[in-house]
C-alpha positions as CSV (number, residue, x, y, z in Angstrom):
1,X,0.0,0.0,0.0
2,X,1.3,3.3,-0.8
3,X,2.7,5.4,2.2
4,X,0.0,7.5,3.7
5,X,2.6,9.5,5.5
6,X,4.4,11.2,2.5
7,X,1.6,9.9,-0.2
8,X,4.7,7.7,-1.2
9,X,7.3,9.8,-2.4
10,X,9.7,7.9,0.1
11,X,10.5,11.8,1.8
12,X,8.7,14.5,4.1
13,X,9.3,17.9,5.1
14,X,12.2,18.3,7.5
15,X,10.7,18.1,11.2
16,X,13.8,20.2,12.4
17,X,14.0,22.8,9.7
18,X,10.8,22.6,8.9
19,X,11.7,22.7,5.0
20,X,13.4,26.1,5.3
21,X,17.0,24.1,4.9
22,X,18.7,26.4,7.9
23,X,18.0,26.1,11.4
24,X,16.1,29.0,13.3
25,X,14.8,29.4,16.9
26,X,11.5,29.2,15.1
27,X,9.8,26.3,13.2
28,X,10.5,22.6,13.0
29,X,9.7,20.6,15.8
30,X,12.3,21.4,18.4
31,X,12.5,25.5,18.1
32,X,15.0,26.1,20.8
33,X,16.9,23.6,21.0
34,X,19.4,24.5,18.2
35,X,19.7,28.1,19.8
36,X,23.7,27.7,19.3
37,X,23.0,26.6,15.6
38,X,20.4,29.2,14.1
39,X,21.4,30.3,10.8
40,X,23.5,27.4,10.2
41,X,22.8,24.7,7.4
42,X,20.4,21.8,8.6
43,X,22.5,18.8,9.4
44,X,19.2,16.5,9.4
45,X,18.3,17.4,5.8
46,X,21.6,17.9,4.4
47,X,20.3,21.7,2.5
48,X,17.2,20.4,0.8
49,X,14.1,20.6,3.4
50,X,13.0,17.3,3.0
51,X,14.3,14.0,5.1
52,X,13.4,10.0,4.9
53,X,10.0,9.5,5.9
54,X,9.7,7.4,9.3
55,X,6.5,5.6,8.3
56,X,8.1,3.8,5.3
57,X,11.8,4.4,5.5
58,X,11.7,6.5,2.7
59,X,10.3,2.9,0.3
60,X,6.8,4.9,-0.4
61,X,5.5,1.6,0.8
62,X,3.9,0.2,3.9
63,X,2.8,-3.1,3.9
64,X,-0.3,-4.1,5.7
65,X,-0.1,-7.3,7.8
66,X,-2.7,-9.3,10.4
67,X,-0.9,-12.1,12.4
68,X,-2.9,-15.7,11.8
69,X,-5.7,-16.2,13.7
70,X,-5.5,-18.6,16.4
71,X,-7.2,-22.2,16.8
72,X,-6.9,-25.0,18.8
73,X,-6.1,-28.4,17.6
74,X,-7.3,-32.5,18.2
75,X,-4.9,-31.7,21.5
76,X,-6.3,-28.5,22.7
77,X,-3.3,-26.5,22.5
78,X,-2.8,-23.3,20.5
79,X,-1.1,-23.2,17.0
80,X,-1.5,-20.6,14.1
């Protein structure tokens, strides 16, 4: 199934630059905590606002699983 996450292009905007490809005390995810790095080049994206996207590991796939139901057998124990 295709990646609902980026809409599988495998990449999504850069949750510590926030796509702006510098880091500032404002945006992205973390604001503050790169107050000794604002203006400075983001080392997550590498200077193009966009990063591997964590739901598919930049693939643009996800693949949907279900484990196998459980039954019991002649013995009464459990097996898939």
């Amino acid at each position: 199934h295709e990646c609902e996450s980026c809409n599988g292009s495998g990449e999504q905007t850069c949750r510590f630059c926030g796509g702006t490809h510098f880091l500032s005390a404002m945006g992205g995810e973390t604001d503050a905590l790169f107050l000794e790095g604002i203006g400075k080049d983001c080392p997550v994206c590498n200077d193009d606002g966009v990063e591997v996207c964590n739901a598919c590991a930049g693939t643009g796939v996800v693949f949907k699983w279900s484990p196998p139901s459980l039954s019991r057998n002649h013995t009464g124990s459990f097996h898939p």
